[in-house]
C-alpha positions in Angstrom: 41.5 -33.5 38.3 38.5 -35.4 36.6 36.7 -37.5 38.5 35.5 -40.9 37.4 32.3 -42.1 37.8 32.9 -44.1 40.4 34.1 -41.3 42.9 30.5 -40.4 42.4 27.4 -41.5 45.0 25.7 -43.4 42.2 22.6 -45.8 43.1 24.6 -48.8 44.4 22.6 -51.4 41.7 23.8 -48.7 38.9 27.6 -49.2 39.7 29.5 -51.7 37.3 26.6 -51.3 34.6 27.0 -49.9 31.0 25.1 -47.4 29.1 23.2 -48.6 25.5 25.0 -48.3 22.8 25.2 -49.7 19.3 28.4 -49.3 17.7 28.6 -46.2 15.6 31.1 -45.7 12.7 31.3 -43.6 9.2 30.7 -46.8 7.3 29.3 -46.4 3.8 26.8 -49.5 4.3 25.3 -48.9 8.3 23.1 -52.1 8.4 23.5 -53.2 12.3 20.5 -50.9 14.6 17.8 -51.9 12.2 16.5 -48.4 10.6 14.8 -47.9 7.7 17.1 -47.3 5.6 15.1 -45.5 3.3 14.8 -41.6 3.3 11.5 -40.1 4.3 10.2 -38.8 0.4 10.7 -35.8 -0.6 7.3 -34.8 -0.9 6.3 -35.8 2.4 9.3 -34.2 3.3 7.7 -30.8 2.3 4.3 -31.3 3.7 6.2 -32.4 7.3 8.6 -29.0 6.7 5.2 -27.0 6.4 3.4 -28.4 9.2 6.8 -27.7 11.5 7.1 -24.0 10.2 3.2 -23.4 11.3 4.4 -24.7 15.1 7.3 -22.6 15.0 5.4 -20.0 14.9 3.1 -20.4 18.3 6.8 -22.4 19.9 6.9 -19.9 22.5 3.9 -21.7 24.0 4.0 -24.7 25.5 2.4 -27.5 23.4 -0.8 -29.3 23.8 -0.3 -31.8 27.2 -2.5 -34.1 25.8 -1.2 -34.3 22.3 -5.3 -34.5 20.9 -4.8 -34.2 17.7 -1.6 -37.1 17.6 -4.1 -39.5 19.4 -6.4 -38.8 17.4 -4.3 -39.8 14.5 -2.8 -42.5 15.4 -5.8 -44.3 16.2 -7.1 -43.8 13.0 -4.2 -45.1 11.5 -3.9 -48.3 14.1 -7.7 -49.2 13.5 -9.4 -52.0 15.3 -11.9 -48.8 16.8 -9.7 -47.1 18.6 -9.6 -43.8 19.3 -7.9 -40.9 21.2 -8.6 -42.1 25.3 -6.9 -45.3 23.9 -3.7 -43.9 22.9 0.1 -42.7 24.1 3.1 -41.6 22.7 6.4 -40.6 23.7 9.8 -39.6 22.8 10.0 -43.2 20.8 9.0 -46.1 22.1 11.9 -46.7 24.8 10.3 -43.7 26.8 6.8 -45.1 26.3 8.2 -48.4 27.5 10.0 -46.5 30.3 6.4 -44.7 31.3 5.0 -48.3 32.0 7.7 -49.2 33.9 7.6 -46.1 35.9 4.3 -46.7 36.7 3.6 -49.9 37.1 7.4 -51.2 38.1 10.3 -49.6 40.4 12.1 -51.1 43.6 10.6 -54.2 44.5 8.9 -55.2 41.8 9.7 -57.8 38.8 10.0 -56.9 35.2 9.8 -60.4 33.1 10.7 -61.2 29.0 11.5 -64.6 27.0 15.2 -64.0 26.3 17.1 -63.4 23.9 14.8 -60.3 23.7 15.6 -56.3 23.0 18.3 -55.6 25.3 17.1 -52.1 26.4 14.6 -54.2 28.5 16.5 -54.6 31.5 18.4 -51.2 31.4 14.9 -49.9 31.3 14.0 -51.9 33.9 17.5 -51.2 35.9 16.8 -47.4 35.7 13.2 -47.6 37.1 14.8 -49.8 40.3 12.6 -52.8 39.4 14.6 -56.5 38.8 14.7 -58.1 35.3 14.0 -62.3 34.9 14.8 -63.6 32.3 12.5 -66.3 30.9 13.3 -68.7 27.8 12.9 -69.7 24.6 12.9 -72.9 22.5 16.0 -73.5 20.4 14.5 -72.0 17.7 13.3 -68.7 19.6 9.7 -69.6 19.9 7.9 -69.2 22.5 4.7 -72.0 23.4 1.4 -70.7 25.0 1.7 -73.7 28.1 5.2 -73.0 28.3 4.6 -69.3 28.8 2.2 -69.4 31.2 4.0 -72.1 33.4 6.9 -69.6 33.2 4.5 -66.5 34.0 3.3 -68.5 37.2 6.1 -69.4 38.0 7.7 -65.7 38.5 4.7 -63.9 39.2 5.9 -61.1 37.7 4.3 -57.0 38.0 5.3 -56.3 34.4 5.8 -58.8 31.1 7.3 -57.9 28.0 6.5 -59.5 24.9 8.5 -58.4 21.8 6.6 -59.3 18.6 8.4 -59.7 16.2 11.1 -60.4 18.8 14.8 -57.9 18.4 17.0 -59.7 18.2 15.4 -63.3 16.5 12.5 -61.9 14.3 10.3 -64.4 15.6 6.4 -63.5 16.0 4.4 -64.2 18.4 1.2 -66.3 18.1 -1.8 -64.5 19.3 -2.6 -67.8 21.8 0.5 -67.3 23.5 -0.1 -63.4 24.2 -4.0 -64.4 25.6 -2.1 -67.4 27.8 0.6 -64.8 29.1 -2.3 -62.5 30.2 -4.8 -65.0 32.3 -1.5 -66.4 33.5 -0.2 -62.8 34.5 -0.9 -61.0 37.9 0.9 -57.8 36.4 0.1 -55.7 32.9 1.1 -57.3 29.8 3.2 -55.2 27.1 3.5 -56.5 23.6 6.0 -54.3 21.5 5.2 -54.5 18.2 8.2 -52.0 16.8 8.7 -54.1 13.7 4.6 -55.2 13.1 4.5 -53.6 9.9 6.8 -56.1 8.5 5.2 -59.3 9.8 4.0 -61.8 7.4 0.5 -60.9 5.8 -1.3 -63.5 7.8 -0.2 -62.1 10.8 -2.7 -60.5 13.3 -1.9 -57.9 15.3 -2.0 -58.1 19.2 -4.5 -55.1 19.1 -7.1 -57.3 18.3 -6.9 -58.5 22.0 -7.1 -55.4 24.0 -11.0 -55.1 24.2 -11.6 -56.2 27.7 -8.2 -57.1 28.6 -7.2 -53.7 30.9 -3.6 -54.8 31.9 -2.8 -55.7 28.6 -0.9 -52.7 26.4 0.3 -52.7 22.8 3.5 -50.4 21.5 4.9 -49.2 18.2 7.3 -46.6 16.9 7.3 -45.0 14.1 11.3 -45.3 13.7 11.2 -48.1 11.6 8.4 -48.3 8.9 8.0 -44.7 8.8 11.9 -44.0 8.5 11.2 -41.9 11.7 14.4 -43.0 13.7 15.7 -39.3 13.9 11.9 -37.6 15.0 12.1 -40.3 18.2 8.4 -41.2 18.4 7.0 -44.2 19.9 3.3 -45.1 21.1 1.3 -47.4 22.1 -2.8 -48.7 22.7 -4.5 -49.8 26.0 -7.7 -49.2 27.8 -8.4 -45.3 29.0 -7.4 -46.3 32.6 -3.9 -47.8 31.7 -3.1 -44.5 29.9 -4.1 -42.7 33.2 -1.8 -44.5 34.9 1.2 -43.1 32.5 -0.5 -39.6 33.2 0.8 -40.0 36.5 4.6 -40.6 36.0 5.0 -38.5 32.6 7.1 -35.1 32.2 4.9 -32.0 31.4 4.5 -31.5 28.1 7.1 -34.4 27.3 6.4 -34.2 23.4 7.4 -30.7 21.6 5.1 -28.9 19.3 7.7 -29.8 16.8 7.2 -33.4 17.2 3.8 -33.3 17.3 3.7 -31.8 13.9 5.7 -33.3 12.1 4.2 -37.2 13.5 0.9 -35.6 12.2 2.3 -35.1 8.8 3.8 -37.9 8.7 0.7 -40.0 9.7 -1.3 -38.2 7.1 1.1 -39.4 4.4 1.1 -43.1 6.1 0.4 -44.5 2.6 3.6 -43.1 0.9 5.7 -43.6 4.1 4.6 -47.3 4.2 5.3 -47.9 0.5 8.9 -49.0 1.2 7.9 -51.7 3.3 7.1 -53.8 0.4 10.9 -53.5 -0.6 12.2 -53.9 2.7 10.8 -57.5 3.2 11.5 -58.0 -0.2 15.6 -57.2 0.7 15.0 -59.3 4.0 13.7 -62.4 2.0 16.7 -61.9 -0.6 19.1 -61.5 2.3 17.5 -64.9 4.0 17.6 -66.8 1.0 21.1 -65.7 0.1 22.3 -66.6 3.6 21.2 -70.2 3.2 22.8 -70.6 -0.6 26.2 -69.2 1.5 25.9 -71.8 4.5 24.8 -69.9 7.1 21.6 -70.7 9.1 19.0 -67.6 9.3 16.3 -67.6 11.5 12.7 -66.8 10.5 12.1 -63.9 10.5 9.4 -60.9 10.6 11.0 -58.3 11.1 13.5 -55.8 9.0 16.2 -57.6 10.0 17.9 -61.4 10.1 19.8 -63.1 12.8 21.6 -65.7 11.3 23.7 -68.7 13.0 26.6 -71.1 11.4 29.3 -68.3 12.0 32.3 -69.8 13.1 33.8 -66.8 14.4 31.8 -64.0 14.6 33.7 -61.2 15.7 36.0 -61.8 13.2 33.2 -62.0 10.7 31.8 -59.0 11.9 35.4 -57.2 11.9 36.1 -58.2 8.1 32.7 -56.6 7.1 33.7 -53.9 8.8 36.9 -53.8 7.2 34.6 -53.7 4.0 32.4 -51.1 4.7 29.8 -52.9 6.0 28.8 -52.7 9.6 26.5 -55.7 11.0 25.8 -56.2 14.6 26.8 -58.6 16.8 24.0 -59.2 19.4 26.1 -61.6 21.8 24.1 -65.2 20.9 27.4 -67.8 19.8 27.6 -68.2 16.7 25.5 -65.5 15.0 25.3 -62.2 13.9 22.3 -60.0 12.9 21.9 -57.9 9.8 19.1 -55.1 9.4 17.5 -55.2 5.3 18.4 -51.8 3.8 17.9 -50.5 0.4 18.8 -52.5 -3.2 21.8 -51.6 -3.3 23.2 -52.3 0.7 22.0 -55.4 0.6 24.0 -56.4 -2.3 26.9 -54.6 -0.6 26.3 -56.9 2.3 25.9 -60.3 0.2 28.9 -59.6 -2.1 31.0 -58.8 1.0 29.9 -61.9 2.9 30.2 -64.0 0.4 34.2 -62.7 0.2 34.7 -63.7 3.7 35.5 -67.5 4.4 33.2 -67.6 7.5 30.7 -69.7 7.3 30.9 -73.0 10.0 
């Protein structure tokens, strides 16, 4: 007979929870987990399939520990003088994230964002035995430096997360409210930039506040401007001693050889790989504007992606897009749903079939 999971001695604050999951489906237009949809190009395509057939051939060895040569390049390619003893990188960005938690969480500590925020915050934060708060937002989804910093006082918490530009709203956060968070904070201070390459041209990154500022870390991935999703690599910038602390609670040689090489390649071509950016925010804008001609209400955003509000019914919205091919995804706020900007031609896919559907409040 199978048993279920609940004939099983689970943690007791595991039991009744849910794994992660996005809705999957053979759809033609896939527009709801916010990837680039964009292949990598073929000819960095090549020059990643060389530098992987050179590690294949040493892949009976473990790989370098300290992936040198991957700090090494993404420093150069984040700027702002960083370099190798600065940098850390992980199977994406959700096991970076987890690293911090791990270290600098786990039972009895607090694990704090503004909510509605990336909902693998407090699964990561369930797993590592810490407890997520919740803090808030303003109507619109922005987040005020006084407001912040009464909130971070107010719960005291070991570990804040800061997503900039925020999953699920798009909104960015100013630079004043990231400094207020940190003198307000007791705890380290994570801003995850996933989506920063997409921000609005005037916006400035949060690396520009780590000089002096040890509890304070700043993550990417490259999953979404480098049309990495499938390669699962994340990393982030801090001072030297905050990426000794991740030392400590890391697997051995957590990223392949394989990885490694093909992150390198990929950095080395960043200027290709970024090209599509341009077009991305190009289909967001399109998809924004569009969304206000239809009656909707989208959100600013600076992201790859758009939550919009004024859907009347939005799993039935989200069920006739479905229905035409199009899958969206519906990130549990009343009245919205949330599309990611793909290529050209799914984003017209998306428009014409939203603009069949009689949804709109």
């Amino acid at each position: 007979m199978t048993a279920s999971l609940g004939d099983l001695p689970l943690r007791d604050d595991l039991r009744g929870l849910t794994p992660y999951g996005a809705p999957q489906a053979p759809l033609p237009i896939a527009l709801n987990v916010n990837e680039n949809t964009h292949p990598v190009p073929d000819e960095v395509a090549s020059d990643i399939l060389d530098d992987i057939a050179v590690a294949l051939r040493d892949v009976n060895r473990y790989p370098d520990r300290e992936f040198t040569t991957l700090r090494e390049s993404f420093a150069e390619y984040l700027g702002h003088d960083l370099d190798a003893s600065q940098i850390w990188a992980g199977n994406g960005s959700n096991e970076v994230l987890q690293h911090i938690l791990q270290a600098f969480a786990g039972p009895g500590r607090t694990v704090f964002g503004f909510s509605p925020t990336y909902s693998m915050y407090p699964l990561l934060t369930q797993g590592t035995g810490a407890r997520w708060v919740a803090g808030t937002r303003q109507p619109d989804y922005t987040i005020t430096p006084d407001d912040a910093a009464a909130q971070v006082l107010e719960h005291d918490p070991d570990v804040i997360l800061l997503c900039s530009p925020n999953n699920p709203t798009g909104t960015a956060l100013g630079l004043d409210v990231v400094e207020a968070v940190y003198e307000a904070a007791r705890g380290v201070v994570v801003v995850d930039e996933a989506y920063q390459e997409f921000a609005h041209r005037d916006t400035v990154s949060a690396l520009a506040l780590l000089e002096g500022r040890p509890r304070l870390a700043v993550s990417r991935t490259m999953s979404k401007a480098f049309a990495f999703a499938g390669a699962r690599v994340g990393y982030l910038a801090a001072d030297p001693a905050f990426i000794d602390a991740l030392r400590l609670v890391r697997l051995p040689y957590h990223l392949s050889a394989l990885t490694q090489a093909a992150a390198i390649a990929a950095l080395r071509n960043s200027d290709t790989m970024l090209a599509m950016v341009d077009e991305i925010v190009e289909q967001r804008d399109r998809i924004t504007a569009t969304l206000e001609a239809l009656g909707f209400q989208p959100h600013e955003s600076g992201s790859n992606f758009v939550l919009f509000g004024g859907v009347a019914d939005p799993q039935a919205t989200w069920r006739a897009l479905y229905d035409r091919g199009v899958l969206v995804r519906d990130v549990g706020i009343a009245g919205h749903l949330r599309v990611t900007a793909g290529t050209e031609a799914e984003t017209t896919a998306f428009l014409d079939a939203l603009a069949s559907i009689d949804s709109a409040s």
